[in-house]
Backbone as JSON Lines, residues from 0, in Angstrom:
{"i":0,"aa":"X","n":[23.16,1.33,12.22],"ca":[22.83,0.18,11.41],"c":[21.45,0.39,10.77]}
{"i":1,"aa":"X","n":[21.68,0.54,9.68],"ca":[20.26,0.43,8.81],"c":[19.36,-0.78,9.08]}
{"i":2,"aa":"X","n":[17.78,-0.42,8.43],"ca":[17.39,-1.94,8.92],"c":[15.7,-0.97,8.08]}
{"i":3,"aa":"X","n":[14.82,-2.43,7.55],"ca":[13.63,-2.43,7.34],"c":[12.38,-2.26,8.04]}
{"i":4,"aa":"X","n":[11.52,-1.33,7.58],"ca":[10.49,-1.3,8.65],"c":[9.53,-2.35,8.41]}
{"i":5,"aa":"X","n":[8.39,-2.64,9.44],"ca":[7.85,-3.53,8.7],"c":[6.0,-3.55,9.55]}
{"i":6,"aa":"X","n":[5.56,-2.14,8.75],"ca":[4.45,-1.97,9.19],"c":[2.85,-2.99,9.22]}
{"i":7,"aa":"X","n":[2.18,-2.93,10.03],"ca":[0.86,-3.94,10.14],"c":[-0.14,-2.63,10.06]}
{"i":8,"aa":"X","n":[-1.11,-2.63,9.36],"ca":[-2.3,-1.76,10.15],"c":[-3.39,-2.79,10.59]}
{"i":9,"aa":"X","n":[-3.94,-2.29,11.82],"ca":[-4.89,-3.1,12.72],"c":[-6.08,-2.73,12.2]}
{"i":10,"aa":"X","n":[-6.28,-1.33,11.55],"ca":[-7.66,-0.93,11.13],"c":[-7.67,-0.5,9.17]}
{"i":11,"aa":"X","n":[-8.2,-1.65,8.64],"ca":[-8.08,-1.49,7.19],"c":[-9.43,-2.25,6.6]}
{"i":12,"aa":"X","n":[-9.75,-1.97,5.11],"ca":[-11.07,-2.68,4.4],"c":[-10.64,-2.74,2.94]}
{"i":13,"aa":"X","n":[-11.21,-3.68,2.27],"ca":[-10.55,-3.72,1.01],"c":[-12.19,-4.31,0.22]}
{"i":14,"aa":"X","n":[-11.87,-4.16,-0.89],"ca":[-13.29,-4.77,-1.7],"c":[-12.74,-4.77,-2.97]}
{"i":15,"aa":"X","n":[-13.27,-5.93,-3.63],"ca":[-12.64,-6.73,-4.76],"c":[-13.72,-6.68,-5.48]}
{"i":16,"aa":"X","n":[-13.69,-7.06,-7.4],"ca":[-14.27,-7.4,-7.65],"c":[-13.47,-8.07,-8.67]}
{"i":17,"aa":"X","n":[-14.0,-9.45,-9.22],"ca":[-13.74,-10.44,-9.99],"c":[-13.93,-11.34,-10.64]}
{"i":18,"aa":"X","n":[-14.22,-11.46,-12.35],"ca":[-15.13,-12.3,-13.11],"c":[-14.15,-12.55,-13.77]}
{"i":19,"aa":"X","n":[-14.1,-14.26,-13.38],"ca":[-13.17,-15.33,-14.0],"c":[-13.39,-15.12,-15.01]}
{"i":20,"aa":"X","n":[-14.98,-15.29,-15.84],"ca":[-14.65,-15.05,-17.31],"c":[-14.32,-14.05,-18.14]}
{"i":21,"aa":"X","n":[-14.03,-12.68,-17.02],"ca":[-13.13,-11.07,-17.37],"c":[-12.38,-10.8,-16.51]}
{"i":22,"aa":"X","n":[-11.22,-11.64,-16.1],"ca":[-10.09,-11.48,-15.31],"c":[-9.43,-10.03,-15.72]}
{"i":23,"aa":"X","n":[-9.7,-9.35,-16.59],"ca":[-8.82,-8.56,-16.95],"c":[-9.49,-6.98,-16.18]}
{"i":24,"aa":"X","n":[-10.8,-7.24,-16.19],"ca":[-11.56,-6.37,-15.29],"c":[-11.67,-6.03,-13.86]}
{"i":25,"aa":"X","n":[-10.87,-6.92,-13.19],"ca":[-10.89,-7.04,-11.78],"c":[-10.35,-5.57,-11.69]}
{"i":26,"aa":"X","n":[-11.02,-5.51,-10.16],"ca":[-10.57,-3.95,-9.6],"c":[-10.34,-4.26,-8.03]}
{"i":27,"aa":"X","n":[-9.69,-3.56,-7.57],"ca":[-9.42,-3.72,-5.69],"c":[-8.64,-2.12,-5.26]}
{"i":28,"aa":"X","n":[-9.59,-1.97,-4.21],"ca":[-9.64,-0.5,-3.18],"c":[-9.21,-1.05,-1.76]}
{"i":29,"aa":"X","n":[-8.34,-0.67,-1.43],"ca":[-8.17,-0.9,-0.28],"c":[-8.25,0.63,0.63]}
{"i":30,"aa":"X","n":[-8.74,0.77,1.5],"ca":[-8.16,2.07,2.64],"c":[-7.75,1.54,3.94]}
{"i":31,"aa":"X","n":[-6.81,1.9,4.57],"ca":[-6.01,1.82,5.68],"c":[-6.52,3.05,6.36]}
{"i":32,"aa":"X","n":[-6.67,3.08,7.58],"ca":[-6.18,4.09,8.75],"c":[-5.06,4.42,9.13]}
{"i":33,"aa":"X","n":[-4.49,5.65,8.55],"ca":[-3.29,6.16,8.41],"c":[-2.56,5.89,10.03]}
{"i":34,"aa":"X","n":[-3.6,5.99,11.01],"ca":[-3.05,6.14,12.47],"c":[-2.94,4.4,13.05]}
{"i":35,"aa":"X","n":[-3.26,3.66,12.1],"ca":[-3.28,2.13,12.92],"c":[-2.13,1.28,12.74]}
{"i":36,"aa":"X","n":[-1.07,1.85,11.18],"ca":[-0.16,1.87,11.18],"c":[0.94,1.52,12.38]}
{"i":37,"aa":"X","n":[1.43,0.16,12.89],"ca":[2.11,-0.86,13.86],"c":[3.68,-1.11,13.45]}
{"i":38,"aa":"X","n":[4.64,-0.87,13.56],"ca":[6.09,-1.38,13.1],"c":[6.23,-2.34,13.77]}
{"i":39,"aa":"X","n":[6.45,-3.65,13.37],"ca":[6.49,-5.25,13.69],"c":[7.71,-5.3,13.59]}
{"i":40,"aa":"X","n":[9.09,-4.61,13.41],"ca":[10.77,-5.17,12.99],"c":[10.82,-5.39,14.68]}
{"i":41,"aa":"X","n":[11.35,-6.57,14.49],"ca":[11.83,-7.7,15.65],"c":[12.76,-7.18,15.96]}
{"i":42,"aa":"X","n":[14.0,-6.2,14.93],"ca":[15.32,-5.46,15.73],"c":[14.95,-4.47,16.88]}
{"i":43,"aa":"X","n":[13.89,-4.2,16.8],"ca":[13.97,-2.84,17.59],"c":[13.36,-2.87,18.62]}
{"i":44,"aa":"X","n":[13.51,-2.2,19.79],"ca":[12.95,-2.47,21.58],"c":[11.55,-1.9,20.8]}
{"i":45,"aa":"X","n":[10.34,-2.29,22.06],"ca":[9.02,-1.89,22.44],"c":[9.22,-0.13,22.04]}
{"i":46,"aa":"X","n":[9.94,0.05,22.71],"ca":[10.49,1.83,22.78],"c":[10.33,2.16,21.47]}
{"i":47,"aa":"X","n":[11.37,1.35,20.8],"ca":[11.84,2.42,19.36],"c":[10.81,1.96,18.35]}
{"i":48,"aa":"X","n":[9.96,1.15,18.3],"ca":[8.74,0.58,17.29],"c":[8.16,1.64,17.96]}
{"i":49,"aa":"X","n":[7.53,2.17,19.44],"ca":[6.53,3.37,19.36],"c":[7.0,4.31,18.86]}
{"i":50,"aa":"X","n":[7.8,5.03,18.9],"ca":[8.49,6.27,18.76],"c":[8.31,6.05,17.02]}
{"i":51,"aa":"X","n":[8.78,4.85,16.28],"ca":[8.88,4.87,14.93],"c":[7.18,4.67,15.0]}
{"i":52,"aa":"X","n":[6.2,4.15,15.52],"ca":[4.95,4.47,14.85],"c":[4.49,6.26,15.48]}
{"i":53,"aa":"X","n":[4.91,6.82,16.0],"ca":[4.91,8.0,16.17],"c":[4.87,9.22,15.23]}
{"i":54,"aa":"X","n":[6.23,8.89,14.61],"ca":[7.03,9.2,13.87],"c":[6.47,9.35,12.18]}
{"i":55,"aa":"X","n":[5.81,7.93,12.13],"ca":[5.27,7.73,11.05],"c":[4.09,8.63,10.53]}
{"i":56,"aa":"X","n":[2.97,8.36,11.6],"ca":[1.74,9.01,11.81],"c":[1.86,10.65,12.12]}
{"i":57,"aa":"X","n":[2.77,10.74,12.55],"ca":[3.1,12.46,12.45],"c":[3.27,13.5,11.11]}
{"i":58,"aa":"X","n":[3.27,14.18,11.55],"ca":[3.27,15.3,10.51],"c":[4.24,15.33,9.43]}
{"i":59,"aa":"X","n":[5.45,14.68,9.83],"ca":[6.65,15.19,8.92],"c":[6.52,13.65,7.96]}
{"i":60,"aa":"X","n":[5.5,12.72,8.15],"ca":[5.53,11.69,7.19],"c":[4.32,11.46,6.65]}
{"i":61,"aa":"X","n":[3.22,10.75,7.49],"ca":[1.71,10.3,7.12],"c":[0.82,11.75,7.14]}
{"i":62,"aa":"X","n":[1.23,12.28,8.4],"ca":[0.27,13.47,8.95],"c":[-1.07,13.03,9.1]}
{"i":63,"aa":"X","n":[-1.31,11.99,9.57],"ca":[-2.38,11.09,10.07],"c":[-3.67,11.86,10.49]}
{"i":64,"aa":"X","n":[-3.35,12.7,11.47],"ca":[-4.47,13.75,11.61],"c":[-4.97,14.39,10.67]}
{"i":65,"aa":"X","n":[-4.29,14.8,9.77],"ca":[-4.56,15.82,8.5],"c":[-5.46,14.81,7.31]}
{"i":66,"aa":"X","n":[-4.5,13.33,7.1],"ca":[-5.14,12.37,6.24],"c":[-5.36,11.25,6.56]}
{"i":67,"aa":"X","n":[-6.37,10.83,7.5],"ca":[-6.72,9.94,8.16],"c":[-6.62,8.93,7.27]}
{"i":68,"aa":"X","n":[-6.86,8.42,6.16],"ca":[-6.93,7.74,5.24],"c":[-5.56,7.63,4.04]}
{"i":69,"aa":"X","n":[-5.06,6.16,4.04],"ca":[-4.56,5.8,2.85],"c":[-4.83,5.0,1.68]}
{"i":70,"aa":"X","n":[-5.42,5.1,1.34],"ca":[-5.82,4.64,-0.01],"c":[-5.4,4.05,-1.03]}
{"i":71,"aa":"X","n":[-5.6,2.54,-1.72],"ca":[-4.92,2.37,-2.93],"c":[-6.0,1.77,-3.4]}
{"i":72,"aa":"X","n":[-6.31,2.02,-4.95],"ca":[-7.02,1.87,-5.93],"c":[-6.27,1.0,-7.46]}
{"i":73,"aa":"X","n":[-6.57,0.34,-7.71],"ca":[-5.72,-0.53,-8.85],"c":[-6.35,0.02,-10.07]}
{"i":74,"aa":"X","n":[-5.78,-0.34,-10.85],"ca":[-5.81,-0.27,-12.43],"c":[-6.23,-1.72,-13.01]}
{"i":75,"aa":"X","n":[-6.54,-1.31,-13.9],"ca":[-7.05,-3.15,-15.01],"c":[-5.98,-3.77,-14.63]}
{"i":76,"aa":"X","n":[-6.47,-5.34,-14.57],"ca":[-5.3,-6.14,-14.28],"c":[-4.79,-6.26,-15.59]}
{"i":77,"aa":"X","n":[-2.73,-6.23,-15.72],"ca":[-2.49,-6.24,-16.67],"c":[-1.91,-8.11,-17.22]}
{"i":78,"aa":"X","n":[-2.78,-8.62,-17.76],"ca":[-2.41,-9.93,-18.17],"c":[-1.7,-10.74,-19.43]}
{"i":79,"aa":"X","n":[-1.26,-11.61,-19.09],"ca":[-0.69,-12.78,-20.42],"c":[-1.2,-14.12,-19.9]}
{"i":80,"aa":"X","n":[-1.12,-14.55,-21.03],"ca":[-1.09,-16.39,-20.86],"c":[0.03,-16.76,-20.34]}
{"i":81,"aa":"X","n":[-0.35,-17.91,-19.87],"ca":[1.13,-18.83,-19.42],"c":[0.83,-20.21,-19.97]}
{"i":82,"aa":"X","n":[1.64,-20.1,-20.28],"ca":[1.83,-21.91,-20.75],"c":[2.91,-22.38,-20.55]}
{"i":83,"aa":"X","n":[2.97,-23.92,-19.69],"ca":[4.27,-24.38,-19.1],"c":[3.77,-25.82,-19.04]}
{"i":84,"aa":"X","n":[4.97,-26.44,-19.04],"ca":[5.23,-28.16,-19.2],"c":[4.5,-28.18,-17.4]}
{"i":85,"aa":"X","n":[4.65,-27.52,-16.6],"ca":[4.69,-27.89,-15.0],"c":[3.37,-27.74,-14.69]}
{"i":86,"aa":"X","n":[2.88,-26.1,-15.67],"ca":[1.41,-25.81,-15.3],"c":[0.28,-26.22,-16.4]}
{"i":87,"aa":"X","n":[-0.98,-25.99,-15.73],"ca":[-2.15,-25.81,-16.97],"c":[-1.86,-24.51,-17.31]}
{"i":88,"aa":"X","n":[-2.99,-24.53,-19.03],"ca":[-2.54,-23.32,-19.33],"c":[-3.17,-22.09,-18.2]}
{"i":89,"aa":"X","n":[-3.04,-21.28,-18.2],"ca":[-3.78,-20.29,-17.22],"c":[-3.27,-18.42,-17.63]}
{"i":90,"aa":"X","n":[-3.56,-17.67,-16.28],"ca":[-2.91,-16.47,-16.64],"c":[-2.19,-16.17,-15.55]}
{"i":91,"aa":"X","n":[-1.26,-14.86,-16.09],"ca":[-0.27,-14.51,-15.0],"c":[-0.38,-12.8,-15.23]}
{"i":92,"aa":"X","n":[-0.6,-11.96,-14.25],"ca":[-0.58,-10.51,-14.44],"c":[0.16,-9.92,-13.43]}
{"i":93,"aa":"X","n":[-0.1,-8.8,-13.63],"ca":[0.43,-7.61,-12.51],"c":[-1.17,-6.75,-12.52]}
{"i":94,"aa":"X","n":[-1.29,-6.59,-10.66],"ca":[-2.25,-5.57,-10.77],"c":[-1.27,-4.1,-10.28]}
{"i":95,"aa":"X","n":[-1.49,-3.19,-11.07],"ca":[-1.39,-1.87,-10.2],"c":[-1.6,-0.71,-9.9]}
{"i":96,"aa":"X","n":[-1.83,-0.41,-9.41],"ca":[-2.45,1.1,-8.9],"c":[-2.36,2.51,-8.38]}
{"i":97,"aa":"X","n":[-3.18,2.77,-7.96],"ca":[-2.58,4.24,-7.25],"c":[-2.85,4.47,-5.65]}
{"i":98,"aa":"X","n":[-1.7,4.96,-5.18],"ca":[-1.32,5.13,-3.7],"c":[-1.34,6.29,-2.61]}
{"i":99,"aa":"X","n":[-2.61,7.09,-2.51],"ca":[-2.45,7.99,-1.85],"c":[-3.29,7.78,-0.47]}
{"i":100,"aa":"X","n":[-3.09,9.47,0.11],"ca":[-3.41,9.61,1.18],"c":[-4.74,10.23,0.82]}
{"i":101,"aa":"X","n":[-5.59,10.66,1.89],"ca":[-6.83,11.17,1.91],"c":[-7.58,11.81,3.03]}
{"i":102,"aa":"X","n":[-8.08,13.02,2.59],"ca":[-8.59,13.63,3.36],"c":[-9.91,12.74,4.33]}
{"i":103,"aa":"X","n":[-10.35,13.05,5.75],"ca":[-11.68,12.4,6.56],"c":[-12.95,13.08,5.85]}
{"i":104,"aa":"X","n":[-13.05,13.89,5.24],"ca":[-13.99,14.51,4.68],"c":[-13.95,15.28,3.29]}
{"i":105,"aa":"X","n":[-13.9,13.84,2.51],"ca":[-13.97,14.04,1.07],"c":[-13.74,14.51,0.29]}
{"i":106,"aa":"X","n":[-12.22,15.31,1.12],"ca":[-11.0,16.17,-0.04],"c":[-10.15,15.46,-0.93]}
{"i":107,"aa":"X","n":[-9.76,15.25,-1.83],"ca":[-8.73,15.13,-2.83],"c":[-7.84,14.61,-2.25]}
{"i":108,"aa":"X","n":[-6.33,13.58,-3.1],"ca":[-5.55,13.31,-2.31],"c":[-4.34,14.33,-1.92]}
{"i":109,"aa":"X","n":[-4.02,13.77,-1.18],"ca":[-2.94,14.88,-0.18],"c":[-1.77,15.58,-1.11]}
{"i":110,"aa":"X","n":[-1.36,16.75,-0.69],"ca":[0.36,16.23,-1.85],"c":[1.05,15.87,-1.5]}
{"i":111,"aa":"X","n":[1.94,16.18,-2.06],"ca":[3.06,14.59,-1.27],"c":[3.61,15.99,-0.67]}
{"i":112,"aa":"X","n":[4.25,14.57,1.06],"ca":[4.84,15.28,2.2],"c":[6.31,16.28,1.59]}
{"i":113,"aa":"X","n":[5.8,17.24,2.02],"ca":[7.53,18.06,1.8],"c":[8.52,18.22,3.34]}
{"i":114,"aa":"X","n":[8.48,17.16,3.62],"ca":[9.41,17.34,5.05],"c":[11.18,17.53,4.9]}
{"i":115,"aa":"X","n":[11.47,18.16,5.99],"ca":[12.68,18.25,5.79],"c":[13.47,16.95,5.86]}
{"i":116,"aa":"X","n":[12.76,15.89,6.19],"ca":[14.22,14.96,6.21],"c":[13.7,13.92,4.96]}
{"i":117,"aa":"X","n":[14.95,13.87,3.98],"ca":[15.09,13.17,3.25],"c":[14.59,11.55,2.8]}
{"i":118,"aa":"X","n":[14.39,10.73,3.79],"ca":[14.37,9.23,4.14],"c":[12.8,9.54,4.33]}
{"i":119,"aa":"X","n":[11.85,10.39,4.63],"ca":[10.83,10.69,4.82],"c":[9.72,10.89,2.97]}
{"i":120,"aa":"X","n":[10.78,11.57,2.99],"ca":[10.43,12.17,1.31],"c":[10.32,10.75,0.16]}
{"i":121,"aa":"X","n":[11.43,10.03,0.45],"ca":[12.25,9.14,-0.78],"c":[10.63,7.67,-0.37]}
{"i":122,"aa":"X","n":[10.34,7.45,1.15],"ca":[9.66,6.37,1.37],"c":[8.43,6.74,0.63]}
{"i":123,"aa":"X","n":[7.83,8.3,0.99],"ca":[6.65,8.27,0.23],"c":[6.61,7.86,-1.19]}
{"i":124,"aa":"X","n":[7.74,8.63,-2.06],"ca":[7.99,8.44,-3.31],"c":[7.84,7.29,-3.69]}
{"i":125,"aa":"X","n":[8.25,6.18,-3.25],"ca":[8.86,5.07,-3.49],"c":[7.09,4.4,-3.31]}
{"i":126,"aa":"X","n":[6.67,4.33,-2.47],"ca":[5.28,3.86,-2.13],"c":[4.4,4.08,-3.19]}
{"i":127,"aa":"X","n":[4.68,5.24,-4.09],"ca":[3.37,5.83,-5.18],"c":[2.88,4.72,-6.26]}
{"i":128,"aa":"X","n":[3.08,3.61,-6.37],"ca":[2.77,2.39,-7.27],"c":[2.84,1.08,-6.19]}
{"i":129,"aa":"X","n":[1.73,0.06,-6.44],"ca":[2.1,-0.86,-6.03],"c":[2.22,-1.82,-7.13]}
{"i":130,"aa":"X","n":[2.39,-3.01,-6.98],"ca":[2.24,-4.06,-7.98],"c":[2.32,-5.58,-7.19]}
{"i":131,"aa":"X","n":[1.22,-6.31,-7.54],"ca":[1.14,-7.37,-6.93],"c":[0.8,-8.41,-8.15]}
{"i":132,"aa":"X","n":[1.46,-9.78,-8.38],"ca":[1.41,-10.76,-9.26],"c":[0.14,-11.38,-9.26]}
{"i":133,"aa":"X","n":[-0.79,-11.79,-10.37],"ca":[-1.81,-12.42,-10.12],"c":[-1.73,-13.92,-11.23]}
{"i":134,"aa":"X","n":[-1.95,-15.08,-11.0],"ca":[-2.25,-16.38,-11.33],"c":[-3.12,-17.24,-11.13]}
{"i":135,"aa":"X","n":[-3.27,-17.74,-12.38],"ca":[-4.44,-18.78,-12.74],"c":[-3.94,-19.84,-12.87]}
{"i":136,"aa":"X","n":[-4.88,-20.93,-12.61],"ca":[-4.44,-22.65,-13.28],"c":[-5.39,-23.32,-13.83]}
């Protein structure tokens, strides 16, 4: 039975910056600790959440040791107006950015994992953009 993972990291920092009257300038860095990485899915015993944060942080996925650090960095927020009978006028965007891993001592980001198993490969892929909605009122 297939099923969603649904990671927490315990050790992460983020820093924002943001001028209402240049919303469009905002920027946000986040880094995670590749190894603090937690699987929270309620399907699975105590057992199989360690083994899957194991799993994760290991070599054939994060390689945690190798890139202690994950990293995401945004791009200009991309914005429009909104105007609606329900709302004030305001704005509505997408921020998004870039998603890598990182060396503990100020190497470049990682390349992407070449592991042999497939479901390993496709998650990183899939991770390389984020996008998160942003609104005003």
């Amino acid at each position: 039975m297939a099923h969603h993972h649904h990671f927490v990291a315990s050790k992460w920092h983020a820093t924002a910056i943001f001028d209402g009257a240049s919303p469009s300038g905002a920027r946000v860095e986040v880094i995670i600790a590749a190894d603090s990485l937690r699987d929270q899915q309620a399907a699975l015993s105590q057992e199989d959440r360690g083994k899957v944060d194991r799993q994760a942080a290991g070599p054939g996925v994060l390689d945690a040791r190798r890139y202690p650090e994950i990293r995401f960095v945004s791009n200009p927020l991309d914005l429009e107006p909104v105007t609606s009978i329900q709302t004030d006028a305001g704005l509505r965007g997408v921020l998004t950015g870039t998603l890598s891993r990182r060396r503990e001592t100020g190497g470049g980001p990682a390349a992407p994992s070449r592991s042999s198993r497939a479901a390993s490969e496709s998650a990183l892929t899939a991770a390389s953009s984020v996008r998160s909605p942003y609104t005003t009122r």
